[in-house]
C-alpha positions in Angstrom: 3.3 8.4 -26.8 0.2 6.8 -28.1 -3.2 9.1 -27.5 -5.9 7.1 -25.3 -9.3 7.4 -26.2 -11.1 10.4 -25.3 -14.0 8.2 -23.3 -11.1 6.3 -21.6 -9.4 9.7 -20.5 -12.9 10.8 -19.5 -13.7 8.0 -17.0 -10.2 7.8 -16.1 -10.6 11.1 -14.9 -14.2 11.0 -12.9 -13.4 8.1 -11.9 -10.5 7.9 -10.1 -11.2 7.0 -6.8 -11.8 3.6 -7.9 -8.0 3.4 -8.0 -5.8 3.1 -10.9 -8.1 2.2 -14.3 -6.3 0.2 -16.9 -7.9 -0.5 -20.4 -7.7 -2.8 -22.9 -9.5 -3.4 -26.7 -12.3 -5.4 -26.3 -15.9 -6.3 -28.6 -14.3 -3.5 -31.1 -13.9 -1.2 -28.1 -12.4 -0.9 -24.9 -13.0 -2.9 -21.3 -12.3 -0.9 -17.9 -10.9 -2.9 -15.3 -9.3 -1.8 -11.8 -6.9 -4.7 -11.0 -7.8 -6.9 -13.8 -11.2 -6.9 -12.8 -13.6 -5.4 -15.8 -16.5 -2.7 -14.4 -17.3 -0.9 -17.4 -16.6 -0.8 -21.3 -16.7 2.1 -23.9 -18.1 1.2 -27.3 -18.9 3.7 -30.2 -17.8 6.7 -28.2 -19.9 5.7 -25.0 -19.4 4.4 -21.7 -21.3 1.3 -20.2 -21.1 0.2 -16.6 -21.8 -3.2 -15.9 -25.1 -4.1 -14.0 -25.0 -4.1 -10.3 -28.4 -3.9 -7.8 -28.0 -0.4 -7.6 -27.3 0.2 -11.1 -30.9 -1.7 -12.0 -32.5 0.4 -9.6 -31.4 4.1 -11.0 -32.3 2.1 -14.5 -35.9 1.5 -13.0 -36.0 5.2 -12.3 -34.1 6.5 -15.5 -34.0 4.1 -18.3 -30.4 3.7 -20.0 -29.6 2.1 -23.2 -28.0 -1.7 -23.3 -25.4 -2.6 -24.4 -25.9 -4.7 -27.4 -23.2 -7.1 -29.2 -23.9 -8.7 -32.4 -22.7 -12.0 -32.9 -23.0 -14.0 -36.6 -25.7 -11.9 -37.1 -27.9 -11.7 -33.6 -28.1 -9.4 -31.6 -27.1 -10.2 -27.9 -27.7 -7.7 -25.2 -24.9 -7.6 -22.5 -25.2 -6.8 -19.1 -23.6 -3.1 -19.5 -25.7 0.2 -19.3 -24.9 3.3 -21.3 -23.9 6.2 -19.0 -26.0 9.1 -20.5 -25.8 12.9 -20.3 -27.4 13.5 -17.6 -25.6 10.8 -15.7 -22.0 12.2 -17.2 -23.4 15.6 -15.6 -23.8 13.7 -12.2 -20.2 12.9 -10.8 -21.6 11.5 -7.3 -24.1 9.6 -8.6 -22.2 8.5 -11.6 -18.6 7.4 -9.3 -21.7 6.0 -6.5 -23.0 3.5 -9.4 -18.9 2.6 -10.8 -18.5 1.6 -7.3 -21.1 -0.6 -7.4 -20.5 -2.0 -10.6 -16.6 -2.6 -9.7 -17.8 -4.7 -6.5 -20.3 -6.7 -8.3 -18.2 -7.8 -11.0 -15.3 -8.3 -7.6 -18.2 -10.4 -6.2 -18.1 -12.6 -9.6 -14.6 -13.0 -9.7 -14.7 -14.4 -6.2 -18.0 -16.8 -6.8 -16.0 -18.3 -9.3 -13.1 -19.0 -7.7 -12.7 -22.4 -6.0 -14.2 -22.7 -2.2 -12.2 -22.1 -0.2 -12.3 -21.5 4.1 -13.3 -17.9 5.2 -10.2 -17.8 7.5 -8.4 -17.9 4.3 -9.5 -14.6 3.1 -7.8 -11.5 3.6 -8.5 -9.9 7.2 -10.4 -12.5 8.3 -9.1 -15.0 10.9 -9.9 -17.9 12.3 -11.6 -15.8 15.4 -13.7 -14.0 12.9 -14.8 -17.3 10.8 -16.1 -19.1 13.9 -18.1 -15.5 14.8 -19.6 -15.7 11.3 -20.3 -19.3 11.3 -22.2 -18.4 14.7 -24.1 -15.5 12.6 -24.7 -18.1 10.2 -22.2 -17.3 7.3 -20.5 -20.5 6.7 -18.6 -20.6 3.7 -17.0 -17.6 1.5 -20.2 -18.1 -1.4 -22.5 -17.1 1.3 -20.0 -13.7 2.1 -20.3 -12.8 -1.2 -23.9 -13.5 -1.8 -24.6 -11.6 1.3 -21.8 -8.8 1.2 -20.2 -6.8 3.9 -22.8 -4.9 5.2 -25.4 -7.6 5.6 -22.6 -9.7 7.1 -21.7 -6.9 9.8 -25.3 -6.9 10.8 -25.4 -10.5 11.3 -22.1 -10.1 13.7 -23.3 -7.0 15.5 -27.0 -8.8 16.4 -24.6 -11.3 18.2 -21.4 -9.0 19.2 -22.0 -5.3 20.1 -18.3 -4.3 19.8 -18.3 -5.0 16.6 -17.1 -1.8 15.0 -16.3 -0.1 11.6 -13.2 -1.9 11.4 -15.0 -5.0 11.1 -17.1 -3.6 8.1 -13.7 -2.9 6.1 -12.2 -6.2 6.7 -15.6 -8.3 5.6 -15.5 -5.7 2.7 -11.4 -6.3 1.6 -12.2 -9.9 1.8 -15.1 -10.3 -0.5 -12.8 -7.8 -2.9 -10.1 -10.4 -2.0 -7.6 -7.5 -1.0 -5.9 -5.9 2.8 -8.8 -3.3 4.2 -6.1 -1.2 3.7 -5.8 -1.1 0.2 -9.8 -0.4 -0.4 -10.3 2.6 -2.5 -11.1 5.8 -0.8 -14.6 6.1 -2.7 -15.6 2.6 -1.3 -14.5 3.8 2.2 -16.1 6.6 1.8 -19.6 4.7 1.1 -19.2 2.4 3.8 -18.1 5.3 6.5 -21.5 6.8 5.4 -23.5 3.6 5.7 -21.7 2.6 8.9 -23.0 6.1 10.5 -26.3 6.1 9.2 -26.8 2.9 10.7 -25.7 3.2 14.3 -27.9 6.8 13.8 -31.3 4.5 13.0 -29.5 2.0 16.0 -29.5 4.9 18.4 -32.7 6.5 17.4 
């Protein structure tokens, strides 16, 4: 049986509740993906998580290396971060960040697909288009530009029973996937948005 890479086995390990990471050889290294879609990439012995918002803003705080590809001779800085010691040494914060990079490259993949109607989306039916079209989200660009939670708060400011429930769905169907099938890290980080929010609702 061939031996993986050591960084591979490494982020395979911290982070698997992404859901099953697959690798393949890419720029002379190695490109991350969890169903086909590529979050991260390990070059030279390092790991790089592709940008997200939340990624830029722990690199506001605590500069990380680029990753930089050279290409005939110039040197072309992708949009991958290094993942450095002291992040390594963070398991929440580092799985918190590969969550976000996984659903910003997911957001991507669906931006580029062709247009198509929200009730076409996983979990979302044609009940739940014509509630989002009424909370002004009219086409599946705008979901993904927005994202679930800003979505949810959009329905909930015109339906109080919306409920957590609601949050998954809009969240599967940006990731093009059932609710069901979301990994338990990205539940997780909705649960804990989901409660916070009704808290700061309530208070």
């Amino acid at each position: 049986m061939k031996k993986q890479h050591p960084v591979v086995e490494r982020s395979r390990q911290r982070l698997a509740a992404l859901g099953h990471i697959e690798s393949r050889t890419q720029f002379g290294g190695y490109a991350l993906a969890v169903e086909k879609v590529v979050f991260a990439l390990v070059s030279e012995d390092a790991l790089y998580l592709r940008a997200s918002e939340a990624l830029q803003e722990y690199v506001a705080q605590q500069p990380l290396q680029p990753l930089v590809f050279r290409k005939r001779g110039s040197a072309v800085n992708l949009n991958y971060y290094r993942v450095d010691d002291a992040l390594w040494d963070d398991a929440r914060q580092l799985l918190a960040l590969s969550v976000a990079s996984l659903h910003a490259a997911r957001q991507d993949v669906m931006a580029r697909q062709a247009p198509r109607r929200l009730k076409d989306l996983p979990n979302l039916s044609l009940r739940m288009e014509l509630l989002l079209h009424e909370a002004g989200v009219k086409s599946v660009r705008h979901l993904v530009e927005l994202g679930a939670k800003q979505c949810w708060l959009r329905l909930k400011a015109i339906n109080q029973h919306i409920g957590f429930k609601t949050l998954l769905a809009l969240e599967g169907a940006i990731e093009g996937r059932h609710e069901a099938t979301l990994p338990q890290a990205v539940r997780a980080e909705l649960n804990a948005w989901y409660l916070e929010t009704l808290k700061r609702a309530d208070s």
